[in-house]
C-alpha atoms as an extended CHARMM CRD file, in Angstrom:
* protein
*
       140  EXT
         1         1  UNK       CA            -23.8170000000      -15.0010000000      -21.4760000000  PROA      1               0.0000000000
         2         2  UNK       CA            -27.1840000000      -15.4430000000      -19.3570000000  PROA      2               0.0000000000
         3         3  UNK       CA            -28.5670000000      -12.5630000000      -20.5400000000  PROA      3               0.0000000000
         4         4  UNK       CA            -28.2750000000      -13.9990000000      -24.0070000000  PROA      4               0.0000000000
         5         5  UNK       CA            -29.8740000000      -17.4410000000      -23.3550000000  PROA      5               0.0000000000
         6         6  UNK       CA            -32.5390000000      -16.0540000000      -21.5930000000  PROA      6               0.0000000000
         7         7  UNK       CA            -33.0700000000      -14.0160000000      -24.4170000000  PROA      7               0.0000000000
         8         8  UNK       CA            -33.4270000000      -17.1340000000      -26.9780000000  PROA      8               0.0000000000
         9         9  UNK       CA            -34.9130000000      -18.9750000000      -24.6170000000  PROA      9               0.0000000000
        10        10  UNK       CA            -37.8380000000      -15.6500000000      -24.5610000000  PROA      10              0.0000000000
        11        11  UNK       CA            -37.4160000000      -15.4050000000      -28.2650000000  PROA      11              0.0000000000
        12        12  UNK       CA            -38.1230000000      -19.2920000000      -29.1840000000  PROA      12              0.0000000000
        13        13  UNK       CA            -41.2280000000      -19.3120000000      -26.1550000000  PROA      13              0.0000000000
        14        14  UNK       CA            -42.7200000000      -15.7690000000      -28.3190000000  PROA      14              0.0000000000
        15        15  UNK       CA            -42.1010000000      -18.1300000000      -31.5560000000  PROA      15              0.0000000000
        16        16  UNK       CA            -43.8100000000      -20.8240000000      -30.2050000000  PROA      16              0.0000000000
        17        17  UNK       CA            -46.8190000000      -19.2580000000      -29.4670000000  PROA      17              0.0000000000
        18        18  UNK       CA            -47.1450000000      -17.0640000000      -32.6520000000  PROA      18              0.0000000000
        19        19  UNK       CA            -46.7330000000      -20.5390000000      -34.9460000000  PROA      19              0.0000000000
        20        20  UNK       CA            -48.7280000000      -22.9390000000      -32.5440000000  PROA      20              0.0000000000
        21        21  UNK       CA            -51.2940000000      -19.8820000000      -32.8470000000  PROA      21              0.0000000000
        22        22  UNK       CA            -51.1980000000      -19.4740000000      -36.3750000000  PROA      22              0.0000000000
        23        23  UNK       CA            -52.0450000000      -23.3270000000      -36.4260000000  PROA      23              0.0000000000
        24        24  UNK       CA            -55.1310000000      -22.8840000000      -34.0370000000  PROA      24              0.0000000000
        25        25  UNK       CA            -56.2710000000      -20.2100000000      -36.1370000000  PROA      25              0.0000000000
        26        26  UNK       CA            -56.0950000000      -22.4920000000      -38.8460000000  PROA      26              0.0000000000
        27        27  UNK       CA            -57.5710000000      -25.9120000000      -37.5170000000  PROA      27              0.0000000000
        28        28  UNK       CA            -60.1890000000      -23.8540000000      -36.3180000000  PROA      28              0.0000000000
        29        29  UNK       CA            -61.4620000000      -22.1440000000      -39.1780000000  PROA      29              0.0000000000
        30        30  UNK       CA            -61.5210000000      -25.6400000000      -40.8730000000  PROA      30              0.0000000000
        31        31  UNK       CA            -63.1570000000      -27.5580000000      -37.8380000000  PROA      31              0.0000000000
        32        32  UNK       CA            -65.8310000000      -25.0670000000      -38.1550000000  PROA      32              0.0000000000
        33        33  UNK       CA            -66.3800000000      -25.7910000000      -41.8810000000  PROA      33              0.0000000000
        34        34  UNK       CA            -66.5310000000      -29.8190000000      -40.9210000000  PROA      34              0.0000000000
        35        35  UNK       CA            -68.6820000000      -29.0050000000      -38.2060000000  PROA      35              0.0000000000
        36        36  UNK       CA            -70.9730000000      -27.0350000000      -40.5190000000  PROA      36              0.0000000000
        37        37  UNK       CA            -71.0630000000      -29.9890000000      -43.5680000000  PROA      37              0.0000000000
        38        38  UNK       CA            -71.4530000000      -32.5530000000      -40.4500000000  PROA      38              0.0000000000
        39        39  UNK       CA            -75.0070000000      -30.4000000000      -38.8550000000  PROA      39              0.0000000000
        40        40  UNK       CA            -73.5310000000      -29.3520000000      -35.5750000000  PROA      40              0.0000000000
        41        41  UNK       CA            -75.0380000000      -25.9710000000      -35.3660000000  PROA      41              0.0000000000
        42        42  UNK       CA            -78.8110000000      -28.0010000000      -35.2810000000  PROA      42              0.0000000000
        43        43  UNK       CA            -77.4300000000      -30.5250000000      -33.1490000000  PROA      43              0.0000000000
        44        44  UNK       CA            -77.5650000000      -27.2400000000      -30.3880000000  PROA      44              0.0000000000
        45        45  UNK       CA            -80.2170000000      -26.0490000000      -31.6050000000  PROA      45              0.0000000000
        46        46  UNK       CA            -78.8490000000      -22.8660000000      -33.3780000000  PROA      46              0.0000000000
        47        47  UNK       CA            -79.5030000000      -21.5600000000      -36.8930000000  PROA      47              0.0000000000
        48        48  UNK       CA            -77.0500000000      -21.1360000000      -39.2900000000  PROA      48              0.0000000000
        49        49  UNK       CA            -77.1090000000      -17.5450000000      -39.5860000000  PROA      49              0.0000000000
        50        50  UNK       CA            -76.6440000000      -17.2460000000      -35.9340000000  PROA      50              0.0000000000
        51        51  UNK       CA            -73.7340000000      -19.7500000000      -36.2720000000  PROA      51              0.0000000000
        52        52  UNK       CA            -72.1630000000      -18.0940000000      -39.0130000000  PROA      52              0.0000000000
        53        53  UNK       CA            -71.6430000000      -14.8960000000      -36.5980000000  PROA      53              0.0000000000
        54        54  UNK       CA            -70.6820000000      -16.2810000000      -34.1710000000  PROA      54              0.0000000000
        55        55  UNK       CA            -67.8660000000      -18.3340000000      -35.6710000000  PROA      55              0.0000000000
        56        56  UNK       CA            -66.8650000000      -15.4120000000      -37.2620000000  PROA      56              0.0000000000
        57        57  UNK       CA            -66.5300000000      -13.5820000000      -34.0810000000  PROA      57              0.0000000000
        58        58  UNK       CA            -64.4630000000      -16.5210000000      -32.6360000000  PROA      58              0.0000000000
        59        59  UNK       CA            -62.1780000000      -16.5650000000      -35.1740000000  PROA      59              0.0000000000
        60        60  UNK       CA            -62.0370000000      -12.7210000000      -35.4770000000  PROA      60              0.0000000000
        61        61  UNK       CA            -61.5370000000      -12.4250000000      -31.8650000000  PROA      61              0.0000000000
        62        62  UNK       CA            -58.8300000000      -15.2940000000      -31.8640000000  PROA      62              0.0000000000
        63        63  UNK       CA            -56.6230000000      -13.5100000000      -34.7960000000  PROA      63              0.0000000000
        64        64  UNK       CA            -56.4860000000      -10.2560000000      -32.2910000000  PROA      64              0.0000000000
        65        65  UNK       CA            -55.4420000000      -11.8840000000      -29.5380000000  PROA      65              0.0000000000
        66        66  UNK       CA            -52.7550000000      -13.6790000000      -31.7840000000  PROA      66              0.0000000000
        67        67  UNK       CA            -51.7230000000      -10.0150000000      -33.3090000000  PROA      67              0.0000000000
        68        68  UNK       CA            -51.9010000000       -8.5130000000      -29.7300000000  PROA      68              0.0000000000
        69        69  UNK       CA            -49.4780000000      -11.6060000000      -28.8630000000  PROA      69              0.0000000000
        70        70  UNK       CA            -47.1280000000      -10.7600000000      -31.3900000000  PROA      70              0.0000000000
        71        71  UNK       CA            -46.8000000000       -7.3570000000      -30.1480000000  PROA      71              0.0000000000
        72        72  UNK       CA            -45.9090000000       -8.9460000000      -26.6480000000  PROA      72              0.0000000000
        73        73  UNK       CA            -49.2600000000       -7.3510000000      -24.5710000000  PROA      73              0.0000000000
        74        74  UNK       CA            -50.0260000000       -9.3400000000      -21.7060000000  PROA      74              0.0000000000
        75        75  UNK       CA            -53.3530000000       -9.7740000000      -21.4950000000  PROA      75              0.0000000000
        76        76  UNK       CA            -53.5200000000      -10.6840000000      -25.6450000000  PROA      76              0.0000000000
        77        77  UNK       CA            -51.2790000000      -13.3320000000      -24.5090000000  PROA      77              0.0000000000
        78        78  UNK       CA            -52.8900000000      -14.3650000000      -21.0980000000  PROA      78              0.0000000000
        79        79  UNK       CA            -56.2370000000      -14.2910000000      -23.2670000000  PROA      79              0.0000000000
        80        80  UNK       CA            -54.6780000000      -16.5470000000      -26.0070000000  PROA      80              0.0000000000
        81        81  UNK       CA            -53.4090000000      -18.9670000000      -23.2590000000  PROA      81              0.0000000000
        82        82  UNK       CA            -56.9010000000      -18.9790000000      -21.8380000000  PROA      82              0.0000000000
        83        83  UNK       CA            -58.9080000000      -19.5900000000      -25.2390000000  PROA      83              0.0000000000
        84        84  UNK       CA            -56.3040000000      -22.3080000000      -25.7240000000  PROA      84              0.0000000000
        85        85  UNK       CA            -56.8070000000      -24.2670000000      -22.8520000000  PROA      85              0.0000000000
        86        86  UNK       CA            -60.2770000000      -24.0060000000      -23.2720000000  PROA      86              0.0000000000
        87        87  UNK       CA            -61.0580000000      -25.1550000000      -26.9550000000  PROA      87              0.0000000000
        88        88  UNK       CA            -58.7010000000      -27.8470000000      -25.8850000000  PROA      88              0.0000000000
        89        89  UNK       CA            -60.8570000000      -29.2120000000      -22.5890000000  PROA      89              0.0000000000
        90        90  UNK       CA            -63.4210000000      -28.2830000000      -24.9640000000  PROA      90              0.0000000000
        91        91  UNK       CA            -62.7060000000      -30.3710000000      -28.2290000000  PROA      91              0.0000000000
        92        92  UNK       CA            -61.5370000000      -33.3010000000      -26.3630000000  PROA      92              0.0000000000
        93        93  UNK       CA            -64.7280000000      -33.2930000000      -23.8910000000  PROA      93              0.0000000000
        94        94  UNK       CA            -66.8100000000      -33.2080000000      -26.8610000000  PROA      94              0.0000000000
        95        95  UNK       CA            -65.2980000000      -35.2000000000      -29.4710000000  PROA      95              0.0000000000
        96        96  UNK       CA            -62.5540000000      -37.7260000000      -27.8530000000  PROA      96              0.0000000000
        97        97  UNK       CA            -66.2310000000      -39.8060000000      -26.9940000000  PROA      97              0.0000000000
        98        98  UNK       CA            -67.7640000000      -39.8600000000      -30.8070000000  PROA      98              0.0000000000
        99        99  UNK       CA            -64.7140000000      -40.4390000000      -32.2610000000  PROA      99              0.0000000000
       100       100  UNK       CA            -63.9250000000      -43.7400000000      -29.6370000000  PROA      100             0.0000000000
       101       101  UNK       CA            -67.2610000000      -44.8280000000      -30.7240000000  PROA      101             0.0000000000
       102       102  UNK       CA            -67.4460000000      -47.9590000000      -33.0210000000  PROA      102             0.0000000000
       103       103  UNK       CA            -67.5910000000      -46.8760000000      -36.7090000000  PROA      103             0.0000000000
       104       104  UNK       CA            -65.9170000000      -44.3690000000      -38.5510000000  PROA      104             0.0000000000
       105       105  UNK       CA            -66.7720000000      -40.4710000000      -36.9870000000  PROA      105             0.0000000000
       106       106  UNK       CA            -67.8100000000      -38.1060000000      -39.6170000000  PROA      106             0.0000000000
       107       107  UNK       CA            -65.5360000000      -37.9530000000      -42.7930000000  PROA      107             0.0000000000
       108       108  UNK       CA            -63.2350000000      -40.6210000000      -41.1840000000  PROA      108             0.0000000000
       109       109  UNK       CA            -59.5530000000      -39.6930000000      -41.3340000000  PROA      109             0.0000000000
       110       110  UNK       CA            -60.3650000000      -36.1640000000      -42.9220000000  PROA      110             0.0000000000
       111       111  UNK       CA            -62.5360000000      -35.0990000000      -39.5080000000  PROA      111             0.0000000000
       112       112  UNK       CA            -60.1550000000      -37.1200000000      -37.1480000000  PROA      112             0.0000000000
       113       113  UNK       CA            -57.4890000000      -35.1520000000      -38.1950000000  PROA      113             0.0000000000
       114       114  UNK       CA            -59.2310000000      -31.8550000000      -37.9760000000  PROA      114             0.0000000000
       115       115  UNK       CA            -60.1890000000      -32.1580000000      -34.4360000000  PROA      115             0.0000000000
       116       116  UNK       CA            -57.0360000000      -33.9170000000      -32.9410000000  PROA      116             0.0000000000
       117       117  UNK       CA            -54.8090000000      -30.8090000000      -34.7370000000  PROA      117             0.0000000000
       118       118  UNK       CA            -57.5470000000      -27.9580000000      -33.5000000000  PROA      118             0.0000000000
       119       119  UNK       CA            -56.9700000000      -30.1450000000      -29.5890000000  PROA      119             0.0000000000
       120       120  UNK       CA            -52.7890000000      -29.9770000000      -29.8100000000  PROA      120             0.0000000000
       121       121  UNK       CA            -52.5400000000      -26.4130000000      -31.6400000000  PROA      121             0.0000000000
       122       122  UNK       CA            -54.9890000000      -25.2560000000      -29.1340000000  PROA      122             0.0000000000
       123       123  UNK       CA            -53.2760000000      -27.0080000000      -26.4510000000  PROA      123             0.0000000000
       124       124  UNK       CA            -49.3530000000      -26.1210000000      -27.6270000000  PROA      124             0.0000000000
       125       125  UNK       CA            -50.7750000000      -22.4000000000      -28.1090000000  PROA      125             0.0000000000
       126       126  UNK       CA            -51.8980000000      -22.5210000000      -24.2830000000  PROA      126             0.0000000000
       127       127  UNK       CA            -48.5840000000      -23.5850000000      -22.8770000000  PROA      127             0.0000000000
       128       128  UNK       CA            -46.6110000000      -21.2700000000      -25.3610000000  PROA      128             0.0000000000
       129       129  UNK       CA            -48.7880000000      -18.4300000000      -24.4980000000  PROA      129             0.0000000000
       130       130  UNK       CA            -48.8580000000      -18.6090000000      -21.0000000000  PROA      130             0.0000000000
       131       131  UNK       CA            -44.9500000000      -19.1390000000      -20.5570000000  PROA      131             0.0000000000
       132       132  UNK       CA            -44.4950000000      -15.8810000000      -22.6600000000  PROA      132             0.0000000000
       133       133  UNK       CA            -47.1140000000      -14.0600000000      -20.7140000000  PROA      133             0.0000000000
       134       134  UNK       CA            -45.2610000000      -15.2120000000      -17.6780000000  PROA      134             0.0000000000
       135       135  UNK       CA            -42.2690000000      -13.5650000000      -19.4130000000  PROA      135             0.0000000000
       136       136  UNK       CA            -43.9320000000      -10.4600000000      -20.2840000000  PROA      136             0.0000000000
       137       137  UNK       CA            -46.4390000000       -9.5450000000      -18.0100000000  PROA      137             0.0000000000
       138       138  UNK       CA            -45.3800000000       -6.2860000000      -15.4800000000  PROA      138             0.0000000000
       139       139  UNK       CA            -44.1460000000       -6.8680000000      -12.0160000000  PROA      139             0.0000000000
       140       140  UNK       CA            -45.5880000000       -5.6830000000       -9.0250000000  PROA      140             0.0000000000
C-alpha cells in the first residue's frame, strides 16, 4: 500500500514537470516573438541575426532537457529545474517593474499575459523538476 502511493505520488511529480514544461516551452517561444515585435534585442544592443540564434538555441536546448526529463535522467531534470528558476528570477526582475509602470506595457493584456505565464510555467516547471530529480537522482 506505500509502495503504491509513493508510486502516484512519483508518477503525478514526473507529470507535473513534463506539462508545466511543455507550457514553458510554449510561453517561451511566444515571449520571444513579443519581445522581437516590441525591439528588445536593440534594447541590449544585439542584432537580430545574433538574436535569432540564440533564441533558437534556448529553446532547442530547453526541449532536450524536457525530453531528457521525460526519460527520468537526472541531470535533464536538475538542468530543467535550474533553467526554471532562472527565467523565473529572470522574467520577474526584468519585467514585474515595466509592467507596474503607469500606462499600458507593450500590447497590454496580450504581453501581460505572455510574461506572467512564461514566470509561473517557468516557476511550476522548477519545483516539479526538482522534486522529481530529488526522486530520481542515484544515491550515494
Amino acid at each position: 500500500m506505500q509502495a503504491e502511493t509513493g508510486r502516484r505520488k512519483a508518477n503525478a511529480i514526473h507529470t507535473g514537470t513534463l506539462v508545466s514544461g511543455a507550457a514553458f516551452i510554449g510561453f517561451s517561444a511566444a515571449h520571444l516573438i513579443d519581445e522581437f515585435l516590441w525591439n528588445a534585442p536593440q534594447e541590449f544592443h544585439l542584432r537580430e541575426g545574433t538574436t535569432l540564434v540564440l533564441a533558437l538555441l534556448f529553446v532547442t536546448a530547453l526541449a532536450g532537457l524536457l525530453a531528457g526529463a521525460a526519460m527520468q535522467r537526472p541531470t535533464s531534470t536538475f538542468g530543467l529545474a535550474l533553467i526554471g528558476a532562472l527565467i523565473a528570477v529572470a522574467d520577474v526582475s526584468k519585467h514585474a517593474p515595466e509592467i507596474a509602470a503607469a500606462g499600458p506595457w507593450r500590447s497590454g493584456l496580450i504581453s501581460t499575459s505572455l510574461a506572467a505565464g512564461l514566470t509561473l510555467s517557468a516557476a511550476f516547471t522548477a519545483g516539479f523538476a526538482f522534486l522529481a530529480w530529488r526522486a530520481i537522482r542515484p544515491r550515494r
